[in-house]
C-alpha positions as CSV (number, residue, x, y, z in Angstrom):
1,X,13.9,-26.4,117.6
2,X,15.6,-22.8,118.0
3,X,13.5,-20.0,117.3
4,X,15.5,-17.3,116.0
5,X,15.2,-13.7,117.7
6,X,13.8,-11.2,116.0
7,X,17.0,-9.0,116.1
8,X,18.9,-11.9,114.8
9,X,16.9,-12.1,111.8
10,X,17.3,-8.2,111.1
11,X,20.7,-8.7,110.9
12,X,20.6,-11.2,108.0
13,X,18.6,-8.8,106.0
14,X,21.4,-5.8,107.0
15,X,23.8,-7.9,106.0
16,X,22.4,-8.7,102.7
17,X,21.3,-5.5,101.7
18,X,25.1,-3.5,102.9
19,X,26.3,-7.0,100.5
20,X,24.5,-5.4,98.0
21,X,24.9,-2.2,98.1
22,X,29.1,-3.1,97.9
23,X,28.0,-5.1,94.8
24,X,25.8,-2.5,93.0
25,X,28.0,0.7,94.0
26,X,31.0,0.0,95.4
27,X,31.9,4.3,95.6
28,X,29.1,4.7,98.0
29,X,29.6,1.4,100.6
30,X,33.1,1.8,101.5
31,X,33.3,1.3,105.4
32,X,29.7,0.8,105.4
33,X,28.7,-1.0,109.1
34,X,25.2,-1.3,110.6
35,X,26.0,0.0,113.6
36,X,28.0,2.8,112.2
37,X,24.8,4.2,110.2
38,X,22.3,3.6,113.1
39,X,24.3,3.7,116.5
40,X,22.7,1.1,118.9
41,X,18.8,1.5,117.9
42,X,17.6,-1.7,119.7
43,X,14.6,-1.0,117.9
44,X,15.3,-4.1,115.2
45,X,12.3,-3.5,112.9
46,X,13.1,0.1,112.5
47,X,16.6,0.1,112.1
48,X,15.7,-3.0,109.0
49,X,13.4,-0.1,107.5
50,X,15.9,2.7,107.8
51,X,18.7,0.3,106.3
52,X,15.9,-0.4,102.7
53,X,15.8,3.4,102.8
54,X,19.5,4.0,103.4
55,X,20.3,1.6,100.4
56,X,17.6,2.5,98.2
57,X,18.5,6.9,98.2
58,X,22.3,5.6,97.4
59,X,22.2,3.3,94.4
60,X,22.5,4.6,91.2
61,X,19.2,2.9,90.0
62,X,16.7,2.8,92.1
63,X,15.7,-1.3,92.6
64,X,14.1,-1.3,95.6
65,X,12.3,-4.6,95.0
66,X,15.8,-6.3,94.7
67,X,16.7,-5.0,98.1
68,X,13.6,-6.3,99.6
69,X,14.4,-9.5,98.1
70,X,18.4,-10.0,99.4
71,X,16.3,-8.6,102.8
72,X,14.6,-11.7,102.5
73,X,17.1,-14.1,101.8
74,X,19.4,-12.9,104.5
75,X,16.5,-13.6,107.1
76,X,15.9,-16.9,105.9
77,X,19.5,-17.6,106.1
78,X,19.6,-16.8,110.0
79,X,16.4,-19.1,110.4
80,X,18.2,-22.4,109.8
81,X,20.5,-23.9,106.7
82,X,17.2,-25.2,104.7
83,X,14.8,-22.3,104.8
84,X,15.3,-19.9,101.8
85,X,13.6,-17.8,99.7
86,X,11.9,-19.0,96.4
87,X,11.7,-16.3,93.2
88,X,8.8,-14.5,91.8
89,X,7.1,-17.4,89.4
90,X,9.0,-20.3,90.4
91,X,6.3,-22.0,92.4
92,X,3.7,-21.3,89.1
93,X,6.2,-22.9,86.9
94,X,6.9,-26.0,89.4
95,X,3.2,-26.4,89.6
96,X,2.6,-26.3,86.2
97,X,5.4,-28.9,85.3
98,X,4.5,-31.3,88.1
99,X,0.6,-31.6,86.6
100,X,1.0,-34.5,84.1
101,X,4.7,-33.1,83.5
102,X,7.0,-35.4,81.6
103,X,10.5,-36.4,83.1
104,X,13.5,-38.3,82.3
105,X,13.2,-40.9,85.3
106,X,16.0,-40.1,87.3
107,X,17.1,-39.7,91.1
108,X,19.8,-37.2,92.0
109,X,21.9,-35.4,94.6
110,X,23.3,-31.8,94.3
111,X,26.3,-31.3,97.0
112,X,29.3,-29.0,97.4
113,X,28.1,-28.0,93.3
114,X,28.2,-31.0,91.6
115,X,25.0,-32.9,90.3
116,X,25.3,-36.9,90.4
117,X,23.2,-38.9,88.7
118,X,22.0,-41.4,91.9
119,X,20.0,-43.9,90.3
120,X,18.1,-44.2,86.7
121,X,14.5,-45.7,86.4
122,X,14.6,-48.9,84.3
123,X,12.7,-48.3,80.9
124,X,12.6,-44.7,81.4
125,X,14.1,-42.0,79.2
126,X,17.0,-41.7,81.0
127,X,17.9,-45.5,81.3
128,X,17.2,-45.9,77.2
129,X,19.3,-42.9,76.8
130,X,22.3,-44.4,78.0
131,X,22.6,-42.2,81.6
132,X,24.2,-43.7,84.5
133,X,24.5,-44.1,88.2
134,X,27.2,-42.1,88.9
135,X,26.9,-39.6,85.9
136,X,28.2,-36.4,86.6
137,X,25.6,-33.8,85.3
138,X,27.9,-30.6,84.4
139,X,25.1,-28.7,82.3
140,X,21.3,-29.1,81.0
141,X,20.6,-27.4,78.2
142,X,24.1,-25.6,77.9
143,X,23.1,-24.3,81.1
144,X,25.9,-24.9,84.3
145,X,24.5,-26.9,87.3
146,X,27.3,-25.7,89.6
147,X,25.0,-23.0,91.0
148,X,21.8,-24.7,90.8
149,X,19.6,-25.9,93.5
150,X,17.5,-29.1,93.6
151,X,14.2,-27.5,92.4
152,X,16.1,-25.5,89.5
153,X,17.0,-28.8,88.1
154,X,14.0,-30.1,88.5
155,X,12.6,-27.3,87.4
156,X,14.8,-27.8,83.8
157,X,14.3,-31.7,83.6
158,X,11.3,-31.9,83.3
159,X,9.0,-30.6,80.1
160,X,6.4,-31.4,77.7
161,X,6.0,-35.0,76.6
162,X,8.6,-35.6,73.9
163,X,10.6,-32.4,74.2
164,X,14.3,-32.7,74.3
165,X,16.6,-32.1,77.0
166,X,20.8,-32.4,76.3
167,X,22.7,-32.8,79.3
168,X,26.6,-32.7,79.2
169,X,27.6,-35.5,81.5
170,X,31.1,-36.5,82.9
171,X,31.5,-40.2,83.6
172,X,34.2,-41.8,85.3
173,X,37.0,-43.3,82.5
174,X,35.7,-41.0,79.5
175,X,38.5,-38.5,78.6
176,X,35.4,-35.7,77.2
177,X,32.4,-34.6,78.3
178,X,29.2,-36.5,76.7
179,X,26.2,-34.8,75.7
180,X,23.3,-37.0,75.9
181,X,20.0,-36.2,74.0
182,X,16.7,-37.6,76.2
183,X,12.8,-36.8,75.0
184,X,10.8,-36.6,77.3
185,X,8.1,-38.7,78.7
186,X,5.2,-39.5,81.2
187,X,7.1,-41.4,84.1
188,X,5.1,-44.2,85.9
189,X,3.9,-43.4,89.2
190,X,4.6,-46.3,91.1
191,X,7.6,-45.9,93.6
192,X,8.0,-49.6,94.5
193,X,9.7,-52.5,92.5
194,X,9.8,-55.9,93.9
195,X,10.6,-59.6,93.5
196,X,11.2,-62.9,95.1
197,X,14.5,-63.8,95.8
198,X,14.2,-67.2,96.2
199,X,11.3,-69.1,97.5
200,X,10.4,-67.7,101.1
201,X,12.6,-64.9,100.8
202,X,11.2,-61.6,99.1
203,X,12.8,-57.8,98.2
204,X,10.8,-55.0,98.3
205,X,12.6,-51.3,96.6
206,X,11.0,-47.8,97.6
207,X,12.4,-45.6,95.2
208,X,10.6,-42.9,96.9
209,X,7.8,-41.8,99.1
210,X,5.3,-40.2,96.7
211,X,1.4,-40.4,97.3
212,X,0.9,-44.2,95.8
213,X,3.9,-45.4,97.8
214,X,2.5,-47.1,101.0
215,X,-0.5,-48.5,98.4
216,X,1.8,-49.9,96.4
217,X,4.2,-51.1,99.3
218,X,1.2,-53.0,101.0
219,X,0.1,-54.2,97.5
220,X,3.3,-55.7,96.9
221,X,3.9,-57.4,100.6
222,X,0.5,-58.9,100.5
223,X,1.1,-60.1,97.2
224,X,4.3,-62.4,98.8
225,X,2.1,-63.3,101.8
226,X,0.0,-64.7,100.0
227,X,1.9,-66.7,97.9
228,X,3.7,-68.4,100.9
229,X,5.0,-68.5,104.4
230,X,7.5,-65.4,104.3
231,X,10.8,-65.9,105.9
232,X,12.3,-63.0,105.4
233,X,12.1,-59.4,103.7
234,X,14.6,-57.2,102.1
235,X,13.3,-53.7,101.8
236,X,15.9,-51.7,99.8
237,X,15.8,-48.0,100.6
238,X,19.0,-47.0,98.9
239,X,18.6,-44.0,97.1
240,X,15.7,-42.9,98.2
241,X,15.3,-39.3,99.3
242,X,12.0,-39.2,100.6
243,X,8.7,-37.8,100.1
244,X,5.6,-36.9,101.6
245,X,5.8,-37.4,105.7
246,X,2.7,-40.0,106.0
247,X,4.1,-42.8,104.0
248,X,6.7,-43.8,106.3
249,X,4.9,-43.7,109.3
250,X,1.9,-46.0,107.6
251,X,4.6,-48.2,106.3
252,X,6.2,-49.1,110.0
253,X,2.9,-49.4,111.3
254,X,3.0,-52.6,109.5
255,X,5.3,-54.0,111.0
256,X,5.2,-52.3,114.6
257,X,2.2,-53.5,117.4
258,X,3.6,-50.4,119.5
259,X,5.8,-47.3,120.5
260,X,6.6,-44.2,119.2
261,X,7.4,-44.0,115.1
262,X,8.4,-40.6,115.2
263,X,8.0,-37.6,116.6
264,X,8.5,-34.0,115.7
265,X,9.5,-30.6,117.4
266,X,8.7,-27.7,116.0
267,X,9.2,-23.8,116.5
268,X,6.5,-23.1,118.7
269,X,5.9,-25.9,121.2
270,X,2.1,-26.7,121.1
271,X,2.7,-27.8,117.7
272,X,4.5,-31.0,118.4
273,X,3.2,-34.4,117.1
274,X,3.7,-37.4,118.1
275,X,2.7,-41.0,115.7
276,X,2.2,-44.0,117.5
277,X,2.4,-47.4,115.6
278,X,-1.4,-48.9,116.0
279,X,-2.1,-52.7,117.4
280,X,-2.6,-54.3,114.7
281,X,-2.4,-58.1,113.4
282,X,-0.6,-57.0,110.4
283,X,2.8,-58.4,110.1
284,X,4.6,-57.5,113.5
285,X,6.7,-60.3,113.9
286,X,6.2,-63.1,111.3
287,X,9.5,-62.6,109.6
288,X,12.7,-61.3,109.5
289,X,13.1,-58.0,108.5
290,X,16.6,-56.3,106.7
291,X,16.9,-52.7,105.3
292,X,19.4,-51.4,103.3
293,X,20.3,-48.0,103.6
294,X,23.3,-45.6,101.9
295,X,24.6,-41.7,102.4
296,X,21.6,-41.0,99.7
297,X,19.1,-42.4,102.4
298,X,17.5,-39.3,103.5
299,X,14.6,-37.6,104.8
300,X,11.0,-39.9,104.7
301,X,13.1,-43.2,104.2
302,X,15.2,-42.1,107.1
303,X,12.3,-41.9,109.3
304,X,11.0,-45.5,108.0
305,X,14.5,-47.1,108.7
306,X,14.7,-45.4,112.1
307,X,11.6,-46.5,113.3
308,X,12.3,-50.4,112.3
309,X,16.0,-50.0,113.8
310,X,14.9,-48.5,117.0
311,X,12.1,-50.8,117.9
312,X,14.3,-53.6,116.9
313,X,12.1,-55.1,114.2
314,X,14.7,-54.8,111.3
315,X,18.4,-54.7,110.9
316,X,19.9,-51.6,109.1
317,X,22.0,-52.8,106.2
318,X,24.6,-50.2,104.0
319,X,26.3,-47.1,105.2
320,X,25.4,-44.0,107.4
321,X,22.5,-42.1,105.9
322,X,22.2,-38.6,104.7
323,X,20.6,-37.4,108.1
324,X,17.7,-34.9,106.5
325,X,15.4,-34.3,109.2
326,X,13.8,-31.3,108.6
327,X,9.9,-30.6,107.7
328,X,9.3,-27.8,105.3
329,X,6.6,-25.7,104.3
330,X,6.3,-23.6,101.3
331,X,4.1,-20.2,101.9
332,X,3.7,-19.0,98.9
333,X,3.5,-14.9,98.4
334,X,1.7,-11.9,96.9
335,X,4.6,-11.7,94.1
336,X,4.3,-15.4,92.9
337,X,7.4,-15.9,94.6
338,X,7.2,-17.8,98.5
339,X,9.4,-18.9,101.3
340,X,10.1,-22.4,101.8
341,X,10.6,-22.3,105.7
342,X,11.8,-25.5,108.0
343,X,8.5,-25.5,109.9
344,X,9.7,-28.7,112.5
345,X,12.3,-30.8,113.3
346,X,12.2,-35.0,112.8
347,X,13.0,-37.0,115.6
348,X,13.7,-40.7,116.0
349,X,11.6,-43.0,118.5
350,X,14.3,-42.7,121.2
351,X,13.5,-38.8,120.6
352,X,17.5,-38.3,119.2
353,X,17.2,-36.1,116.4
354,X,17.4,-37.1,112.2
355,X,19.1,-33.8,111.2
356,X,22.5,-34.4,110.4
357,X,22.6,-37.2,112.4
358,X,21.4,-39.9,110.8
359,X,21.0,-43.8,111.1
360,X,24.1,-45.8,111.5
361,X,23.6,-49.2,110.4
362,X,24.3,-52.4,112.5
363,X,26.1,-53.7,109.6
364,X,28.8,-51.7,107.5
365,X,28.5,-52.6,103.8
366,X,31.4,-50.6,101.6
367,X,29.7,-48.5,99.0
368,X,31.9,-50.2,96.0
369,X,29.7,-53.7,97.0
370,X,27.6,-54.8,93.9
371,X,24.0,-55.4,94.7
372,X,24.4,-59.4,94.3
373,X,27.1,-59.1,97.4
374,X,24.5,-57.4,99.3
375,X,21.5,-59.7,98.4
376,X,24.1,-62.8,99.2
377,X,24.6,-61.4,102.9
378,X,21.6,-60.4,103.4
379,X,20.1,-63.6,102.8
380,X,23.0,-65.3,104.8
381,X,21.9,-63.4,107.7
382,X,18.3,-64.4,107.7
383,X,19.0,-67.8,107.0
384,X,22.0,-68.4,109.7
385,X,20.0,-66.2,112.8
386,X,18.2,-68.8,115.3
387,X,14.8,-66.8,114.8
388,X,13.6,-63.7,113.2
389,X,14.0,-61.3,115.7
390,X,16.7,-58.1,115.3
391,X,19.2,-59.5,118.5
392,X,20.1,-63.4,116.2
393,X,19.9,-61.2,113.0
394,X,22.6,-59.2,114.6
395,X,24.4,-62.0,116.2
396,X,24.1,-64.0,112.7
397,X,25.6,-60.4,110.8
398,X,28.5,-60.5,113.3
399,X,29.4,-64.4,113.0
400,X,29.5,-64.1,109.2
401,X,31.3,-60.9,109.1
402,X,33.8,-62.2,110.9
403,X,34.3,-65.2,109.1
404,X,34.6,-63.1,106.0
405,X,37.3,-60.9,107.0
406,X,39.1,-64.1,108.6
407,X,39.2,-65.7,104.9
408,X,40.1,-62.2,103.6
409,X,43.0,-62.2,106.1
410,X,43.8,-66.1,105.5
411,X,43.8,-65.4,101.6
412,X,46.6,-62.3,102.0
413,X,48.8,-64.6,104.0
């Protein structure tokens, strides 16, 4: 992971602060260049000092605090495309929220502006309310989400227990906008739903990684164990953004006697870590394993679906993932506010990196597929490969997939 120089940093904050200065008073910032005010100073922390002061004697009213600040942010933006700067009372307010806060029961994705609606939790506020997958969330509260980011969304969804939140949603054939009214509520913890699928076959959802997850996971796989002689598993990590970094790694340990899970490279080298999958008697090898994946498979589910694909103890089913594989930390600071710095990079087992990468599946699924296409192949798979292992799965995915788009080709003749 690169570690930013010092004078590299400086000039994120110059730039910000000369930015603002042309915003605030546009009279006194015409021509206005770093170099041109200080000459070649190599001294970086000085010349950052002498640039707050420069600022601060020329604006009309003084706000030297808001310099500091777009200092700030124009640092963190030279540190890496993730860090950034949090304000003044955000953290109190997230912290507040997130203690027995009430939600809607939603999963979301904020790109390139717009908010989409990813998945809906069934019997949740959201669900009963009548939001979608694939809602377009144009404003909570009469508020625009173009310029929010993820945790100022967060921050607005969520509330007291029965308080109202409107969103103005756009869906795909409505010729309006549709506000939709939700209250509030507690959300149920659990991140895992599963089921049988037919008898020796089972399906297993992560919705997320949050603190019950690899509990609930194991709970739920033991449950089908020891009902009867698993076959196969479906583990459905569609949607799933992640959560905290332990729950993946316990998860594959279940299924891996050995090898690297992941690793991690951060800033400074001696903090490196490596996790090792344990030998264990759990469930290495006693059935087939497939995982589905999409573009909104990111971060801790990334790292779970890596693992399996790379030791070869499941087959990656879906689309490329979202390829979010950075650890952060949030420091928080004397003003309330904190910085929310990328503190290591996430690397897969074969030690490629996650960031922006991410996993390719060994079988491409189009994104328009319903679920009851995907659970049909899937199970084909399992149930045509010679044995469990990942090299018949494969070898059973490519003989069907070809048959398919043979009949597809046969049917347009």
């Amino acid at each position: 992971m690169k570690q930013p120089d010092r004078c590299e940093l400086v000039s994120g904050a110059m730039d910000n602060i000369l930015a603002f200065q042309k915003e605030q008073a546009p009279a006194t910032a015409a021509g206005l260049e770093p170099q041109k005010i200080f000459g070649k100073n190599e001294n970086c922390i000085k010349k950052l000092a002498d640039t707050l002061s420069f600022v601060d004697r020329r604006l009309p009213a003084k706000n030297f605090e808001s310099i500091v600040t777009v200092a700030i942010k124009g640092i963190m933006a030279k540190l890496d495309r993730r860090s950034r700067y949090l304000e003044p009372g955000f953290l109190e307010k997230l912290s507040a929220k997130r203690d027995g806060a009430a939600g809607i029961g939603i999963a979301f994705k904020k790109k390139e502006g717009s908010l989409r609606v990813l998945s809906t939790i069934e019997g949740a506020p959201a669900a009963k309310s009548g939001l979608l997958a694939a809602d377009k969330i144009v404003s909570i509260d009469n508020e625009p989400t173009q310029d929010m980011n993820s945790e100022e969304v967060l921050e607005r969804l969520r509330g007291k227990k029965g308080s109202r939140v409107t969103l103005s949603v756009e869906r795909e054939g409505m010729p309006r906008l549709k506000n939709i009214s939700i209250v509030r509520d507690i959300l149920p913890k659990t991140s895992v739903w599963s089921k049988k699928l037919e008898p020796g076959y089972a399906y297993i959802q992560l919705r997320n990684l949050n603190s019950g997850s690899f509990g609930d996971f194991k709970k739920a796989l033991d449950g089908f164990t020891a009902q009867e002689t698993l076959k196969g598993l479906l583990i459905d990590l569609r949607n799933n953004q992640g959560g905290l970094f332990d729950n993946p790694v316990r998860i594959a340990d279940l299924f891996l006697a050995k090898g690297v899970i992941v690793s991690t490279k951060a800033r400074v080298k001696n903090q490196n870590m490596i996790f090792k999958a344990h030998d264990n008697e759990e469930h290495p090898d006693d059935f087939a394993v497939i995982v589905l994946v999409n573009e909104n498979t990111a971060s801790g589910a990334e790292i779970l679906a890596a693992a399996l694909q790379g030791h070869k103890r499941a087959l990656i089913l879906g689309t490329h993932t979202h390829g979010m594989g950075a650890i952060q930390t949030i420091v928080p600071l004397s003003n309330g506010g904190g910085l929310k710095i990328t503190s290591a990079m996430i690397l897969k087992p074969n030690g490629e990196p996650l960031d922006k990468n991410g996993i390719v599946p060994d079988v491409e699924v189009g994104k328009a597929t319903k679920d009851e296409e995907v659970f049909k192949l899937a199970l084909a798979i399992m149930k045509k490969a010679r044995t469990r292992r990942y090299d018949d799965l494969l070898a059973a995915a490519t003989a069907l997939t070809k048959k398919k788009r043979e009949q597809a080709s046969a049917d347009v003749r």
